[in-house]
C-alpha positions in Angstrom: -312.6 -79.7 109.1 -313.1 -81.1 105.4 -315.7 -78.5 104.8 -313.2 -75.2 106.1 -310.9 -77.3 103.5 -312.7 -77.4 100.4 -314.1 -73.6 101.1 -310.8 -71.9 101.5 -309.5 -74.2 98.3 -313.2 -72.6 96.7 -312.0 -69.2 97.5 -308.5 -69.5 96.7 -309.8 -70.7 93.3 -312.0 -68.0 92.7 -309.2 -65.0 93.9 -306.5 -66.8 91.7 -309.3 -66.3 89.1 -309.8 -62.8 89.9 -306.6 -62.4 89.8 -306.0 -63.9 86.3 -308.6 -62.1 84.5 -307.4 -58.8 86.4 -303.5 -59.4 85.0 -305.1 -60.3 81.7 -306.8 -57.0 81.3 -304.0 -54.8 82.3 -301.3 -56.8 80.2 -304.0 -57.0 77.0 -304.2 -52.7 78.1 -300.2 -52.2 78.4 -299.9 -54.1 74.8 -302.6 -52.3 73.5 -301.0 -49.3 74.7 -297.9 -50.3 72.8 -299.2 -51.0 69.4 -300.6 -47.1 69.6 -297.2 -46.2 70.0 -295.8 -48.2 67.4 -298.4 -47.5 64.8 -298.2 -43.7 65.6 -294.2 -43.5 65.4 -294.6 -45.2 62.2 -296.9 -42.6 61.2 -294.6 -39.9 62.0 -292.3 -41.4 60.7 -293.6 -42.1 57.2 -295.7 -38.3 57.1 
């Protein structure tokens, strides 16, 4: 019983991790994604 414990707790671990690093790509894209936008309406905006 203490060993099903501690494996589920290792895998929840390592999908919460997963999932992190998975959230923290696509927010780091989206914001990427914004700055272009930003820095190209400014360039309009200034030709």
């Amino acid at each position: 019983k203490l060993f099903s414990f501690s494996a589920v707790l290792l895998l929840n671990v390592r999908i919460r991790r997963v999932v992190y690093t998975f959230f923290l790509k696509a927010s780091k894209k989206e914001g990427r994604d914004v700055d272009n936008a930003r820095d190209s309406y400014i360039l309009n905006y200034y030709k």
